[in-house]
C-alpha positions in Angstrom: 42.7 -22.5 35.2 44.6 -23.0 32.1 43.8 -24.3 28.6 47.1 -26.9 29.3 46.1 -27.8 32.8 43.7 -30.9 33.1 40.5 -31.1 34.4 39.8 -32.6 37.7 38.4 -36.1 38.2 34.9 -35.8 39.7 33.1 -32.3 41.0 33.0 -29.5 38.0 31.3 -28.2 35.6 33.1 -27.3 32.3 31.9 -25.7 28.8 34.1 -26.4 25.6 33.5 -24.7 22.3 32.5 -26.3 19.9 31.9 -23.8 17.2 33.6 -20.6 16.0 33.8 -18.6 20.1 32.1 -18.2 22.9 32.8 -16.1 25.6 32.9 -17.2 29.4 33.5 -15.2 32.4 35.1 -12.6 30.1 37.0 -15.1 28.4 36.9 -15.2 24.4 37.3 -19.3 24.0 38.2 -20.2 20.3 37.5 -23.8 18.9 38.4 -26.8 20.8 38.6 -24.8 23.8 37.3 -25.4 27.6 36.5 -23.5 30.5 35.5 -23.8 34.0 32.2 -23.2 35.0 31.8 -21.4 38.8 28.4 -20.5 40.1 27.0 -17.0 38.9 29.5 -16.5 35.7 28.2 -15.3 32.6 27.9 -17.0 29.3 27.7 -15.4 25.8 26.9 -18.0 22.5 26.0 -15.9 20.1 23.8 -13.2 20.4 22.4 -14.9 23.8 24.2 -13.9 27.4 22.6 -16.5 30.4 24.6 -17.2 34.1 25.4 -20.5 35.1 23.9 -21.1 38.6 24.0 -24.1 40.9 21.7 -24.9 43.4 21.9 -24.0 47.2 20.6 -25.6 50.3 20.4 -29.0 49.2 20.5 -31.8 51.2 23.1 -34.7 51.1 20.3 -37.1 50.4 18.5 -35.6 48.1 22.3 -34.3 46.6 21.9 -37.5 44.1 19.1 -37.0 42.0 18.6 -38.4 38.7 15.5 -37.5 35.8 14.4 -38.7 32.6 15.5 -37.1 29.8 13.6 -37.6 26.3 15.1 -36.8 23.5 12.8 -35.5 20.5 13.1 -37.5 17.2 10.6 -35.5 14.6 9.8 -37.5 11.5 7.5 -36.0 8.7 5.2 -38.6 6.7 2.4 -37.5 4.0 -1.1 -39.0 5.7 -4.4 -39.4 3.4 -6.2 -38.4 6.6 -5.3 -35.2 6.8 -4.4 -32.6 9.2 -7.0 -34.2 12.0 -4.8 -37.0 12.0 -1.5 -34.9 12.6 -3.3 -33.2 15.5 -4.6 -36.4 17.4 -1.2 -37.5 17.1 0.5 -34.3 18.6 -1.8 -34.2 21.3 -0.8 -38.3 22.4 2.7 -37.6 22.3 2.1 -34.2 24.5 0.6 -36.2 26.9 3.1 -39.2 26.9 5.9 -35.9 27.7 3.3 -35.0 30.7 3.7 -38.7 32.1 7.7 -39.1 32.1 7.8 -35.9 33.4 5.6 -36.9 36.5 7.7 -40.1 36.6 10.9 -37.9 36.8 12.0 -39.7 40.1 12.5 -43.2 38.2 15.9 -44.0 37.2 17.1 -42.8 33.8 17.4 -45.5 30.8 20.1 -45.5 28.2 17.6 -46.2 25.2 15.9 -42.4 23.7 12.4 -42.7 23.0 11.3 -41.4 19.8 7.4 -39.4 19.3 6.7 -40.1 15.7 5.0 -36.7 14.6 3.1 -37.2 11.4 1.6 -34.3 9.2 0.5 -33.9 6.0 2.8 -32.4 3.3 1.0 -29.6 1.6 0.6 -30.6 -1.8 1.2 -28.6 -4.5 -1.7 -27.5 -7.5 -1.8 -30.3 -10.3 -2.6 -29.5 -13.8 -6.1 -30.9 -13.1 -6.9 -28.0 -11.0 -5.5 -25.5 -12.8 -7.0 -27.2 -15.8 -10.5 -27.5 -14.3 -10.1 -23.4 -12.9 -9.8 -22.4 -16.6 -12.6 -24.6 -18.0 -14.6 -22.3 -14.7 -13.4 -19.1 -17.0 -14.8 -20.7 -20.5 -18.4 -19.8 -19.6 -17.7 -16.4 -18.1 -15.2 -15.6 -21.8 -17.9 -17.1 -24.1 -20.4 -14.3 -22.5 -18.4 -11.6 -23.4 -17.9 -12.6 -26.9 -21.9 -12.3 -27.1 -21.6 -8.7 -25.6 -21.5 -5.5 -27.8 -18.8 -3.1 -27.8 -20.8 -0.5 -25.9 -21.4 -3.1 -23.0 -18.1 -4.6 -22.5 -16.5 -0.7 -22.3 -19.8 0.2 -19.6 -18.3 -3.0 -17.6 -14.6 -2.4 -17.7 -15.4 1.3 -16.5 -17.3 -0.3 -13.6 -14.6 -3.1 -12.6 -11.9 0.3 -13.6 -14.0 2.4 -10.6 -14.1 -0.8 -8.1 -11.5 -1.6 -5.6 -10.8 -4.8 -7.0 -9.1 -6.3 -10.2 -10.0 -9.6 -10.7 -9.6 -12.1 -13.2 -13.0 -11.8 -15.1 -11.9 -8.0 -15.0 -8.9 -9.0 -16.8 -10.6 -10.9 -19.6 -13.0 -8.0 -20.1 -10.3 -5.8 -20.7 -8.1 -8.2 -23.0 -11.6 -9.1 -24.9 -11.5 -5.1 -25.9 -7.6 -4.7 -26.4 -8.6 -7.2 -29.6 -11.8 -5.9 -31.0 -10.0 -2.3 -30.9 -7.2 -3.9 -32.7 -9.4 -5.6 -35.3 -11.7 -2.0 -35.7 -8.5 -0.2 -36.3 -7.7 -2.5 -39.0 -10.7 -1.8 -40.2 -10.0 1.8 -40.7 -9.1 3.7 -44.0 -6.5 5.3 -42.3 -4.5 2.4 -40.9 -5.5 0.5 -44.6 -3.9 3.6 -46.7 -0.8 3.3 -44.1 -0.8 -0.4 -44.7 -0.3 0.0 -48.6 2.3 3.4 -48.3 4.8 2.1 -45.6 4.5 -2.2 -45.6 2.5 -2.5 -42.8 1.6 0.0 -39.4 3.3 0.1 -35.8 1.5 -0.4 -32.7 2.0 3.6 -32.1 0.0 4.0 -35.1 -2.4 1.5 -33.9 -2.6 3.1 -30.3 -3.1 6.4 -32.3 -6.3 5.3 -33.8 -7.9 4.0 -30.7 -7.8 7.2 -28.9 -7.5 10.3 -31.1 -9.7 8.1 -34.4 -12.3 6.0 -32.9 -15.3 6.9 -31.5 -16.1 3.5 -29.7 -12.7 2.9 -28.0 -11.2 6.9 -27.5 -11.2 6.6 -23.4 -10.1 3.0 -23.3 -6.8 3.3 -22.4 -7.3 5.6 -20.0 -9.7 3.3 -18.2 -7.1 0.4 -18.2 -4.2 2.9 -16.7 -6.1 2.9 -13.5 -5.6 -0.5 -12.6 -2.1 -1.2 -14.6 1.5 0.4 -15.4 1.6 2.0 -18.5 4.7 -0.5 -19.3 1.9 -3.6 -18.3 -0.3 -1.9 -20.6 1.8 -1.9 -23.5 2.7 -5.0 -23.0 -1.2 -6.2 -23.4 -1.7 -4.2 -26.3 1.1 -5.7 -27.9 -0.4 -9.3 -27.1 -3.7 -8.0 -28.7 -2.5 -7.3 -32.2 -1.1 -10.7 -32.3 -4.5 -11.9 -31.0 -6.2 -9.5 -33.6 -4.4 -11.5 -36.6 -1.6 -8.4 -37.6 1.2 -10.3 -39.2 4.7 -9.5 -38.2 6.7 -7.6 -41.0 10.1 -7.8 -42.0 10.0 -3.7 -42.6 10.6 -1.3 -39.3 10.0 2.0 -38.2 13.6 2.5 -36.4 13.4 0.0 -33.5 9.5 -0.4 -33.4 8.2 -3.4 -35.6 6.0 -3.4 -38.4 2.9 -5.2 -38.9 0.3 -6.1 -42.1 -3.1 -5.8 -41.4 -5.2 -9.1 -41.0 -5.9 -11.4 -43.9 -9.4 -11.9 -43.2 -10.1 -8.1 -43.3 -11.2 -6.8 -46.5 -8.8 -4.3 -48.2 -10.8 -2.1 -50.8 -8.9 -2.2 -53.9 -7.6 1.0 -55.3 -8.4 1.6 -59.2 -5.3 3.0 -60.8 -6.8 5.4 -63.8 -4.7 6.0 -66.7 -4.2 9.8 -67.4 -6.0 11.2 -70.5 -4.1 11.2 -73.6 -4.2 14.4 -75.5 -3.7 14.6 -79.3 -1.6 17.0 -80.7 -2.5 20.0 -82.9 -1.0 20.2 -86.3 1.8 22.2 -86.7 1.6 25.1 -88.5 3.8 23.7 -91.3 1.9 21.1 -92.3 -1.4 23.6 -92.8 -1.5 24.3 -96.1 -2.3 27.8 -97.3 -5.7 28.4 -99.3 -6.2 30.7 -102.1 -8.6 33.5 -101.1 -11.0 34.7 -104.0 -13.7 32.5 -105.9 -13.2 29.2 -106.3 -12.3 27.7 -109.8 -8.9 27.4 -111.3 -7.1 30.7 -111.6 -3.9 32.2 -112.9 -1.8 33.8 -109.9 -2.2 37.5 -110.5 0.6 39.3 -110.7 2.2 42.0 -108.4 1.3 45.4 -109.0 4.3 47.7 -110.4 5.1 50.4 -108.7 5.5 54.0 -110.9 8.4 55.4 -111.7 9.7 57.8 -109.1 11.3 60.7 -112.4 7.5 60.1 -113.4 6.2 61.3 -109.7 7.9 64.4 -109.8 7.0 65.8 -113.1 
């Protein structure tokens, strides 16, 4: 049969494209296209292949059969009840499908029925939540800010050697990152680098904590077994902001500078004038004294030499 030929009146069965192709029986159909359908030929839509069969050895009485078909109409509506609800109403309308399709025999209506299907919408976290899961954190923060430094590093190294990483884990070891920050600035080192250079990097910082500090020398190392080094730098960069360092306008290359806390004590440094030395008298202004007894004298006079004629004789 060709695409220009028409289609008979009663008797056939005929598939048309309605999409980009499909093939039939072999036969690529393009858009707007229609083929017949013969008992046993093969249908490709897609990625699906499935033959077309009619049925055999059917009776001329029974030829005329007609069935109930219900067409699905799926509406979504938010319920206060809750999922129960959504599942008592699934289950009805399963068993109102089991019914028509018992009652298949009756003759077919024009109108579709419609199975309202209602379920709850999942609902996404309010602020109140969220709000009320960090009030649950204030209790657990506020204990670690009555912990000692020696405590909070003997609990990071056991949440460090856990499997997990948690949130309270978290706060332990961002509790630290800032009282490391604030003992650095504490130092004499990272004060004398304050004065020389406007202010200290967070190299110089890092370099503190874990070549200078006796506390906090094997924190880092702790922390790198549950973050990237890149997370980690991140944190500590957080932590000197925490810590009170104030940005400064001076930097080390790309790497930004920052002044030391304003609340933290810098011991003054006495400037001490150099001693002034007085200068010896120059040997031109020493006057020469007479040598001899003291009391007003006539200069002697310089002894005469004889007479060399007088020598020889």
């Amino acid at each position: 049969m060709q695409q220009t030929d028409p289609l008979p009146s009663s008797g056939f069965f005929a598939v048309e494209c309605t999409g980009r192709k499909i093939i039939v029986g072999g036969t690529v159909l393009k858009k707007g296209q229609h083929a017949m359908l013969s008992d046993g030929i093969t249908v490709q839509i897609a990625s699906h292949c499935f033959y077309f069969l009619l049925p055999k050895n059917v009776d001329a009485a029974n030829s005329q059969k007609s069935i109930k078909v219900t067409l699905t109409k799926t509406v979504v509506k938010v319920l206060d009840g809750g999922s129960s609800s959504a599942a008592a109403t699934t289950q009805s309308s399963k068993k109102q499908r089991d019914n028509e399709n018992n009652n298949s025999d009756d003759d077919a209506t024009s109108d579709d029925s419609s199975i309202l299907i209602k379920s709850p919408r999942p609902t996404k976290k309010s602020k109140s939540s969220s709000s009320t899961t960090d009030n649950n954190d204030l209790p657990f923060a506020s204990t670690l800010e009555s912990k000692t430094d020696t405590e909070l590093l003997q609990m990071l190294s056991e949440a460090t050697e856990s499997n997990g990483w948690d949130k309270h884990s978290q706060n332990i070891g961002t509790t630290l990152a800032t009282r490391a920050c604030r003992a650095a600035a504490n130092s004499s080192k990272l004060q004398k680098m304050n004065r020389d250079f406007t202010g200290v990097t967070q190299r110089d910082v890092m370099n503190w904590i874990n070549k200078d500090s006796d506390t906090f020398g094997e924190y880092e190392k702790m922390m790198l077994r549950k973050i990237e080094p890149k997370s980690f730098g991140i944190a500590m960069g957080k932590a000197i902001i925490r810590a009170g360092y104030i940005k400064s306008d001076v930097k080390s290359g790309r790497a930004n500078r920052w002044t030391l806390p304003g609340d933290i004590i810098v011991p003054a440094v006495a400037t001490v004038a150099p001693p002034t030395m007085k200068k010896s008298p120059s040997t031109t202004q020493m006057k020469l004294l007479p040598t001899g007894g003291g009391g007003n004298k006539s200069p002697q006079k310089p002894m005469a030499l004889p007479n060399a004629s007088k020598v020889v004789e």
